[in-house]
N, C-alpha and C positions, 0 to 999 in steps of 0.2 A: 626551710627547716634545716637541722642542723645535720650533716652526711654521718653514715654508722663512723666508728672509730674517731672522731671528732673530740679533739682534748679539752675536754670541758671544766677543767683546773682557769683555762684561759680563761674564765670569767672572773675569777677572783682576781685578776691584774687592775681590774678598774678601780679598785680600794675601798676603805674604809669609807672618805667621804662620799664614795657616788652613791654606795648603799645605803644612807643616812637620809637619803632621799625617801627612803622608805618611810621614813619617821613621819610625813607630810604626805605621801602618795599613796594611794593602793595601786596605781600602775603606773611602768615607764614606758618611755618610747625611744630609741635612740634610733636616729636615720642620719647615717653619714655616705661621705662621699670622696674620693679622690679625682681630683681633672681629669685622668685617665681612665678611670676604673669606673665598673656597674655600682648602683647606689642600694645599699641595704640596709634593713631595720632589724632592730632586735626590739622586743618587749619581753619586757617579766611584771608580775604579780607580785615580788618579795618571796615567792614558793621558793622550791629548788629547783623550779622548770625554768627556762625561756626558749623564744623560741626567734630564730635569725632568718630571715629572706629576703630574695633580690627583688628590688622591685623597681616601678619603673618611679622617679623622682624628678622629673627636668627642672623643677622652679629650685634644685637645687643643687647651683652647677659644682660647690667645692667647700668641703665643711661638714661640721655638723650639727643636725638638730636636737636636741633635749628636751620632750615634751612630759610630765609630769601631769597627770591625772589626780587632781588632790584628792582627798579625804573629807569628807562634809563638816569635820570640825575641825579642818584646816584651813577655810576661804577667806580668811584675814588675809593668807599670802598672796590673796590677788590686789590688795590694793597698793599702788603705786609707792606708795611714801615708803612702806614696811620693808616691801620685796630692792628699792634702789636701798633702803638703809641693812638692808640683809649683806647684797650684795660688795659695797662699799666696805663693811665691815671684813668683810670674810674672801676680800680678793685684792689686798694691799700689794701683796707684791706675785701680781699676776702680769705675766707680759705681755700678753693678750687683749687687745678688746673685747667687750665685754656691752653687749645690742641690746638695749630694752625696748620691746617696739611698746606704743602706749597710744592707745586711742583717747581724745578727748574728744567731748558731747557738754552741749551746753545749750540749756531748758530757753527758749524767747518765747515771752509771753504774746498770744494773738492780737494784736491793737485793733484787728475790725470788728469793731462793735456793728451789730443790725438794729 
């Protein structure tokens, strides 16, 4: 949780686009982490609350994670094609890689017949 006297201005440094995520999410999660330092999360609601703690994280040694909670009439943004054409569009000149992890599954009909 966040300590008294804690400048809470320093959330509006993240910008314009990170809170646009609200447009698609009713919650976020950010868990980051530096090689050297303890690993923490913040989440908010889009209120005026959030709230930050350390927590333990080992599967994640250096980075950070961005987890987005959608909206039920937002689940278009799970499917693959939308979210790499989202991305592509709107991270041209990003200097960063940029990870889409994607599970495929694929239906095999049973061939034994009894």
């Amino acid at each position: 949780a966040i300590q008294a006297g804690a400048d809470l201005s320093m959330i509006g440094q993240f910008g314009v686009g990170f809170y646009s995520a609200y447009l698609v999410a009713e919650r976020v999660e950010v868990i980051s982490k530096h090689n050297d330092d303890e690993c923490h999360k913040w989440v908010s609601e889009a209120g005026s609350s959030f709230t930050v703690e350390k927590i333990d994280c080992p599967e994640l040694k250096r980075g950070t994670r961005i987890t987005l909670f959608l909206k039920n009439d937002q689940k278009d943004y799970l499917e693959e094609k939308t979210l790499k054409d989202l991305v592509k569009k709107h991270s041209e000149f990003i200097g960063f890689p940029i990870h889409l992890q994607v599970t495929k599954s694929k239906e095999v009909e049973d061939d034994d017949e009894e």
